[in-house]
N, CA, C and O atoms as a DFTB+ gen file, in Angstrom:
208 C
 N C O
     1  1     142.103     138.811      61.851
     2  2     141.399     140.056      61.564
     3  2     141.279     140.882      62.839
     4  3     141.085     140.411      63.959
     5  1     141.403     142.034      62.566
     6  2     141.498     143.168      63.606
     7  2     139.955     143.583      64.053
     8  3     138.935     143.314      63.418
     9  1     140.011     144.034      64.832
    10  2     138.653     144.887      65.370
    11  2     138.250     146.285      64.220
    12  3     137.068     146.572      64.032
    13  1     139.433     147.100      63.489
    14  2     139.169     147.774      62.762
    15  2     139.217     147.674      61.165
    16  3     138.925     148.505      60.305
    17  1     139.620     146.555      61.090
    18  2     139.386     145.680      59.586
    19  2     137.777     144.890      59.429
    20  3     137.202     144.510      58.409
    21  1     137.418     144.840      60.633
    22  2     135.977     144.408      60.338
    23  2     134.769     145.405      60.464
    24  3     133.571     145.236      60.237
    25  1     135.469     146.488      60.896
    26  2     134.941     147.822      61.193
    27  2     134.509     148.620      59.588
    28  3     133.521     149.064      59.004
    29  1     135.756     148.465      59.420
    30  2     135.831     149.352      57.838
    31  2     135.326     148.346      56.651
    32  3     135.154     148.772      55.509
    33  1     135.079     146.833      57.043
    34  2     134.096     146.368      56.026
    35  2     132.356     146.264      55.975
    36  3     131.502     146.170      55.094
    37  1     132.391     146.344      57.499
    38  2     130.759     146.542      57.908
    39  2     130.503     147.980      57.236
    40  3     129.474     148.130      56.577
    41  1     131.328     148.944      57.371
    42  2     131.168     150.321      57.048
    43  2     131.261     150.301      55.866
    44  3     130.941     151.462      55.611
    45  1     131.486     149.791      54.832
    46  2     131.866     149.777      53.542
    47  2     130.732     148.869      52.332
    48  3     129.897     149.249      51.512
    49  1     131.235     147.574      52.753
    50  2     130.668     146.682      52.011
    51  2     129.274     146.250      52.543
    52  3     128.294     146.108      51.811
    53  1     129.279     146.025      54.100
    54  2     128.301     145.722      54.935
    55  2     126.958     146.254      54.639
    56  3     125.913     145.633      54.449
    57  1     127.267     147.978      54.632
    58  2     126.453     148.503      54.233
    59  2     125.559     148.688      52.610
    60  3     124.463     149.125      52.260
    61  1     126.777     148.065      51.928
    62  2     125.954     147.698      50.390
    63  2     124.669     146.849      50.039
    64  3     123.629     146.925      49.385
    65  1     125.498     145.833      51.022
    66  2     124.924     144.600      51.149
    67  2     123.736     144.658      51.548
    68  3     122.773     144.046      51.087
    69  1     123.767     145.509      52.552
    70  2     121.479     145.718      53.057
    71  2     120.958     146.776      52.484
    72  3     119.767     146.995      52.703
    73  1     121.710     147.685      51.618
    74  2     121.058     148.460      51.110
    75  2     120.268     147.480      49.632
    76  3     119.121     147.571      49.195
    77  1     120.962     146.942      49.351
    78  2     120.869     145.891      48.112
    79  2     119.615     144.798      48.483
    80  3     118.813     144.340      47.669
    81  1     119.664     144.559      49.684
    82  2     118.890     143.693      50.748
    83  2     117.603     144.524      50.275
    84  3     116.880     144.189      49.337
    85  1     117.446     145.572      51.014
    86  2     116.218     146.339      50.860
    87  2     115.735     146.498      49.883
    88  3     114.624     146.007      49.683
    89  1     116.470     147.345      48.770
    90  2     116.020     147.306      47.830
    91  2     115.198     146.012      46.501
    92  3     114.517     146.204      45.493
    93  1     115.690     144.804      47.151
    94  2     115.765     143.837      46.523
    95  2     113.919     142.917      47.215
    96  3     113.129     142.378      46.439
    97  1     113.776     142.978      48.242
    98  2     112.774     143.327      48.885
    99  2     111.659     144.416      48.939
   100  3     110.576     144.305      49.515
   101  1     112.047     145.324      48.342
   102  2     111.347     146.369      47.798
   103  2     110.683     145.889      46.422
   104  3     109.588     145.344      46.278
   105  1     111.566     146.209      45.510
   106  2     111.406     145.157      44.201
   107  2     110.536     143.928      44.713
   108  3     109.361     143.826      44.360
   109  1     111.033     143.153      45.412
   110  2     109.730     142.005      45.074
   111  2     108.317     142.284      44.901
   112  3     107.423     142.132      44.069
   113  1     108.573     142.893      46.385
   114  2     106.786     143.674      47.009
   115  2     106.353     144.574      45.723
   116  3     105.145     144.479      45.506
   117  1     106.773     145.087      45.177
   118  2     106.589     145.876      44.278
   119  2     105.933     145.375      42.459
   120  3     105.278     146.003      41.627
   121  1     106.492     144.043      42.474
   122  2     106.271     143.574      41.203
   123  2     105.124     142.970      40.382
   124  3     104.699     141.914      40.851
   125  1     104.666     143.304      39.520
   126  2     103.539     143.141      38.780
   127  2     102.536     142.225      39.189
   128  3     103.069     141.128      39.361
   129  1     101.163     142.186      39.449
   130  2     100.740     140.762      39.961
   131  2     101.017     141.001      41.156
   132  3      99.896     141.370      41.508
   133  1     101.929     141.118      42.489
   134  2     101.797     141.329      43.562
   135  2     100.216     141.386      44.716
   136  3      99.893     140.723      45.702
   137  1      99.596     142.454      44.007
   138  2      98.853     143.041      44.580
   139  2      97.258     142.241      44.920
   140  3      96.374     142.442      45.752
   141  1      97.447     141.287      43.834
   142  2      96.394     140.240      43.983
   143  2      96.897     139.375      45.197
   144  3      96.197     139.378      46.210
   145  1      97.921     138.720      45.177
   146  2      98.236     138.200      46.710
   147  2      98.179     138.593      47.587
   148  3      97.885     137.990      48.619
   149  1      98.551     140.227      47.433
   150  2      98.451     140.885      49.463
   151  2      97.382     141.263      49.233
   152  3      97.212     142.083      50.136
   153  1      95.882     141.248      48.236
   154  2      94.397     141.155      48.691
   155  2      94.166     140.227      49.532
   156  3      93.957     140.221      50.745
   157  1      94.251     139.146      48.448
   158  2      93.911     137.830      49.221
   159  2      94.343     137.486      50.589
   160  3      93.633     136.785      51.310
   161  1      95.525     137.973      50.986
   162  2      96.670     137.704      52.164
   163  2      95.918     138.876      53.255
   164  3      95.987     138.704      54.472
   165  1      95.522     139.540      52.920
   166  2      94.304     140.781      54.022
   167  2      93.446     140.415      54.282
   168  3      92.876     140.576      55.361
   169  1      93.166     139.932      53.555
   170  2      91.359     139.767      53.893
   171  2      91.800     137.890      54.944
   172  3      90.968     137.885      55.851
   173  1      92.303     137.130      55.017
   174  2      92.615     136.115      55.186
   175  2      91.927     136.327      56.857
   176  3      90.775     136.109      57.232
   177  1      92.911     136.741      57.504
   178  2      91.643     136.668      58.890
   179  2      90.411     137.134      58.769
   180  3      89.828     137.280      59.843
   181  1      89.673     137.486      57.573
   182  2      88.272     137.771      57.731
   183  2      87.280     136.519      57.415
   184  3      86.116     136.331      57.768
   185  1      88.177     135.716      56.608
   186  2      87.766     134.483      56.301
   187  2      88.139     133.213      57.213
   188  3      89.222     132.630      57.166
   189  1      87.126     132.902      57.999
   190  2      87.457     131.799      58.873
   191  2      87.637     130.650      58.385
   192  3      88.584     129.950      58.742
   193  1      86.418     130.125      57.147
   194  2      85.862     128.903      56.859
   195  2      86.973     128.281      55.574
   196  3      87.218     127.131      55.210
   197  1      87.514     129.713      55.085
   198  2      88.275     129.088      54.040
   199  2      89.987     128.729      54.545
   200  3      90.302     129.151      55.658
   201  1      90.798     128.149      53.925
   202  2      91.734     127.856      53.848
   203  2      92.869     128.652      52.496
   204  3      92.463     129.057      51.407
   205  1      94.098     128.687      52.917
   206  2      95.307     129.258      52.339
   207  2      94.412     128.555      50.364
   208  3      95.015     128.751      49.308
C-alpha cells in the first residue's frame, strides 16, 4: 500500500467510520432512561458515604 492509497481511504471511508462513531455515541447518551444514570453519576462526588 502506497502513502496515497491510505490517504484516499482515511479521506473516504475513515471518515465514515467516526462520523458513525459519533453519532453512535450520541445515540447512546441520548436514549430513553439515560438521564436517570447521569443524575445519579453527578451527584456521585457529593455523596461520600455511599457507594456506586
Amino acid at each position: 500500500m502506497t502513502y496515497d492509497t491510505l490517504r484516499h481511504f482515511a479521506d473516504s471511508w475513515g471518515l465514515l467510520a467516526l462520523v458513525m462513531i459519533f453519532v453512535g455515541i450520541v445515540a447512546f447518551a441520548m436514549r430513553p432512561g439515560a438521564g436517570k444514570v447521569y443524575a445519579r453519576i453527578a451527584r456521585l462526588p457529593l455523596d461520600d458515604d455511599k457507594e456506586i
